[in-house]
C-alpha positions in Angstrom: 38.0 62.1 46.8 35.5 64.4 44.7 36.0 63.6 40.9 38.3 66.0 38.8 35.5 66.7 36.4 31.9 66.4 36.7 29.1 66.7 33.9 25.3 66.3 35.7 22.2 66.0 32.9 24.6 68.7 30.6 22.1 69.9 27.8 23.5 72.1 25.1 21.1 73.7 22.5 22.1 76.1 19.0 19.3 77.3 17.2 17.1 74.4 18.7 19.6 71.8 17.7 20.3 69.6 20.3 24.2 69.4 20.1 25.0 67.5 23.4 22.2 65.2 25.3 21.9 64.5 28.8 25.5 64.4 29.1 26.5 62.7 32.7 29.5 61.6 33.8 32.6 62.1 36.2 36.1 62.0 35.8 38.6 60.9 38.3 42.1 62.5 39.4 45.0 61.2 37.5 42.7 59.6 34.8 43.2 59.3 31.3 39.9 59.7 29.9 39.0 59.4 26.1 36.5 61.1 24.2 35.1 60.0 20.8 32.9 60.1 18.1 31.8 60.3 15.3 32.0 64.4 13.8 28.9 66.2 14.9 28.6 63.9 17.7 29.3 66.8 20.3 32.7 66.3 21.2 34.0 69.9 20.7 31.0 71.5 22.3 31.8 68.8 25.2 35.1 70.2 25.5 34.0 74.4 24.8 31.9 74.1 28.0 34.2 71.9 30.1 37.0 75.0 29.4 34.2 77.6 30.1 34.2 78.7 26.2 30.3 78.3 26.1 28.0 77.8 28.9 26.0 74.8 29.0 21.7 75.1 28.2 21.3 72.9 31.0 22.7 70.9 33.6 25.8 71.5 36.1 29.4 70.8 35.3 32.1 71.0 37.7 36.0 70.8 36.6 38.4 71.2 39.8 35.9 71.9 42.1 34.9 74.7 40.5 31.3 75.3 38.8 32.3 76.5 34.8 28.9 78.8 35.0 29.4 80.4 38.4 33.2 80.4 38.7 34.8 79.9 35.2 38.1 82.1 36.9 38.2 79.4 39.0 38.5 77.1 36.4 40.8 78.8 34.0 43.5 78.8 37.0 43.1 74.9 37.3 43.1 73.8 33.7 45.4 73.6 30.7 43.7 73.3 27.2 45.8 72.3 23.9 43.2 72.8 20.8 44.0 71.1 17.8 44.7 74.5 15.6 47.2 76.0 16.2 47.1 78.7 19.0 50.6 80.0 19.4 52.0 83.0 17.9 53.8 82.2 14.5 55.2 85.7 14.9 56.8 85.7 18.3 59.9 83.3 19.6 59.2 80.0 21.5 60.5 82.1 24.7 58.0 85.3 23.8 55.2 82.8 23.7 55.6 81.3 26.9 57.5 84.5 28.8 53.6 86.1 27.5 51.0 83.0 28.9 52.8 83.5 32.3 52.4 87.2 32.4 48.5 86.5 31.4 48.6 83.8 34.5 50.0 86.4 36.9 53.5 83.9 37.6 55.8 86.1 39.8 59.4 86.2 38.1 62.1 84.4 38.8 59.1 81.6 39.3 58.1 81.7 35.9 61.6 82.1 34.3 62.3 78.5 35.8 59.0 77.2 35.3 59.6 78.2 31.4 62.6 76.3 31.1 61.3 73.8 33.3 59.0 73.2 30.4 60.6 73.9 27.5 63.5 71.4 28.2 60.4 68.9 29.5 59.1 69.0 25.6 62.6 69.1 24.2 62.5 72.6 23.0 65.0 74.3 25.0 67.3 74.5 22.1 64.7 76.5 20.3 64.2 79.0 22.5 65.1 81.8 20.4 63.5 80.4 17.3 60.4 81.8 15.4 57.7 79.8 16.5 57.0 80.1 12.5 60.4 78.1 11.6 59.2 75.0 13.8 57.9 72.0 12.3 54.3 70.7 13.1 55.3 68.7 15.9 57.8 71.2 17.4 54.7 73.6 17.5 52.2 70.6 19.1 54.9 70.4 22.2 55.2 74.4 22.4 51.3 74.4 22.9 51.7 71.5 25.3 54.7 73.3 27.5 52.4 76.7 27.2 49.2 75.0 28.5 51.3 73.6 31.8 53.2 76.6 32.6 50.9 77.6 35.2 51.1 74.2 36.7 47.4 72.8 35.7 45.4 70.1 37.5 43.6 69.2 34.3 44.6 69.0 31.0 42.1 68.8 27.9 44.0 67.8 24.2 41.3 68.1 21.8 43.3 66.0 18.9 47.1 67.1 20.1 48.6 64.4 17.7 46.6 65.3 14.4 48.5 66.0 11.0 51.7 64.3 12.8 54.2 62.0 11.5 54.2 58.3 13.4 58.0 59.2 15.1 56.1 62.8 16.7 52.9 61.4 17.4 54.6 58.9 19.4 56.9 61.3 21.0 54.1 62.7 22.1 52.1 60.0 23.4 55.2 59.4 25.9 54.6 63.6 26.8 50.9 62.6 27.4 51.8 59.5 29.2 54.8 61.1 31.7 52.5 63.7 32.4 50.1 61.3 33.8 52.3 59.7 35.7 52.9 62.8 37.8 49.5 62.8 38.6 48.0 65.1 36.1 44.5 64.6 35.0 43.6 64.7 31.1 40.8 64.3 29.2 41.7 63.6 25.2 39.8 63.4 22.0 41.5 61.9 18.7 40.4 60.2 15.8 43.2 57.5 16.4 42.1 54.5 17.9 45.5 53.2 18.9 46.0 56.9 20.7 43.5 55.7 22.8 44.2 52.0 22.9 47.6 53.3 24.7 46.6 56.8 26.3 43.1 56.1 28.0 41.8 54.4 31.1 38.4 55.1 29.7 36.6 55.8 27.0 33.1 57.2 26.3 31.7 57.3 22.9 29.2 60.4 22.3 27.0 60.1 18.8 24.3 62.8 18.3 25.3 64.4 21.3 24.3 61.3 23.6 27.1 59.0 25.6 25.8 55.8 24.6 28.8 54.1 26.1 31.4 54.1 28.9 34.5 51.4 30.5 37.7 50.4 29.4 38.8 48.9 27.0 38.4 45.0 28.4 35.1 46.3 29.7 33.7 47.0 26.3 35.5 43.9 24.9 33.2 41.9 27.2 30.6 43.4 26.8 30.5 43.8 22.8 32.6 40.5 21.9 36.2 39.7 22.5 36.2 37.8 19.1 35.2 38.6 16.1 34.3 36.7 12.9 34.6 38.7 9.2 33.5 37.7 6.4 33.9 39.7 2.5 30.9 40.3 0.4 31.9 41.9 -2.4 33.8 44.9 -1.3 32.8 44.4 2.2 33.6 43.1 4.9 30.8 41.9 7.5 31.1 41.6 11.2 29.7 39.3 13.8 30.7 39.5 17.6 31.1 36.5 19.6 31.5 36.6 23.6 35.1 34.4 23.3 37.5 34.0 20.2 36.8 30.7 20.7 33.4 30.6 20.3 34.4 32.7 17.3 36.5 30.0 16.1 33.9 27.3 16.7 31.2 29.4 14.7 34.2 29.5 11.9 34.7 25.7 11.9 31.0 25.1 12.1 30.3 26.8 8.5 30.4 24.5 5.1 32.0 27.7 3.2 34.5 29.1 4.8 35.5 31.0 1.3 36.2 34.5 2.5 35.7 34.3 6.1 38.5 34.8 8.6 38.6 35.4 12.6 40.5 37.9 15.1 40.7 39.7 18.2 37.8 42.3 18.5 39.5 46.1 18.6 37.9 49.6 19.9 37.7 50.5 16.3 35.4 47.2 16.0 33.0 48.1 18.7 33.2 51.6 17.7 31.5 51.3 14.3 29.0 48.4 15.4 28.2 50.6 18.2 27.9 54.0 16.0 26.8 52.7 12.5 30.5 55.1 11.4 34.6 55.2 11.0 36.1 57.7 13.4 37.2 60.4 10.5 
């Protein structure tokens, strides 16, 4: 089965900055793929060209079977994209919002009436149907953006920080959105700045910084490959980090110390590898 998205040496260049490096990888159908890194690293220019909002320097990238350069119509028809500011009209109900994207995607009526409520029931906003998209809360709005991007029944859906600015209780009613829609088989590639979105959300993760991927897998894949355990120690106001292949042999470095004043061990974490692998917090 040919992958659902497929970057090949991707070289993007502004003003002869270098914003994304070499960029290769592939995507498979019904994956859960995380992007992160650091800001600047080249996450949202990733995303602009996947979605055929810029056009790569160099390279080939293919999303659906469909080149973004040569047939970005193609594309469009096949993805959904949910941008982190918010792209809905604040002056038009929740059902003018939706009734609008499925004119714009050519869905014959009565099709897209059910396909509508379809949606807006599937995101719990069937209720609000006559509402001012304006007189929703933050979250309210996130799932309107959601139920527009699939109205057109997408293959591939790209969240580029869906759950940011959210309350706990709405980010994780939206993680279980995310999640449902993967279990139908949908494709998705996310970017967030929460780890633990990830941790539950993503088969994989790839970490871009200064526009290069310097590291794909899953979670346990990185775990063995950076240190499943982890010893810390505080220096002042700091805390420092050594990786060990095993918790145990972190526990055995632990036990092996005279002074054990301000040391402790744990579990390694993606947020862990992250910054040992970057040099940076994810904010």
């Amino acid at each position: 089965m040919p992958p659902a998205i497929a970057l090949q040496n991707v070289h993007k260049v502004y003003n002869d900055r270098v914003v994304v490096n070499d960029l290769t990888l592939t995507i498979a159908p019904g994956e859960v793929f995380g992007l992160l890194g650091p800001n600047g690293a080249g996450k949202s220019t990733t995303i602009r060209m996947l979605t055929t909002l810029t056009q790569p320097t160099q390279g080939e990238i293919v999303v659906a079977g469909c080149d973004v350069v040569r047939q970005p119509y193609g594309v469009k028809q096949q993805i959904g994209v949910v941008l982190q500011q918010t792209s809905v009209d604040l002056d038009l109900t929740v059902w003018e919002n939706m009734e609008f994207h499925g004119r714009m995607h050519h869905l014959p009526n009565p099709h897209r009436q059910k396909e509508i409520d379809r949606w807006l029931d599937y995101v719990e906003l069937g209720d609000r149907r006559k509402d001012l998209v304006k007189t929703l809360s933050g979250g309210m709005k996130r799932r309107l953006q959601i139920a527009r991007a699939l109205l057109h029944r997408p293959k591939i859906l790209f969240l580029d920080e869906p759950t940011v600015g959210l309350d706990p209780q709405t980010r994780r009613r939206l993680w279980e959105i995310i999640r449902g829609l993967n279990q139908q088989g949908m494709t998705i590639l996310l970017t967030t700045h929460y780890m633990e979105e990830v941790e539950y959300l993503c088969d994989r993760i790839g970490i871009l910084d200064n526009g290069t991927l310097i590291e794909v897998g899953t979670l346990d894949q990185l775990r063995r490959k950076h240190g499943e355990g982890l010893v810390m120690k505080q220096e002042g106001d700091r805390w420092q980090y050594q990786f060990f292949p095993t918790l145990l042999e972190a526990k055995a470095h632990l036990e092996a110390q005279f002074d054990k004043t301000g040391m402790m061990i744990r579990p390694s974490n993606l947020e862990d590898i992250f910054v040992e692998l970057t040099g940076r917090n994810l904010d």
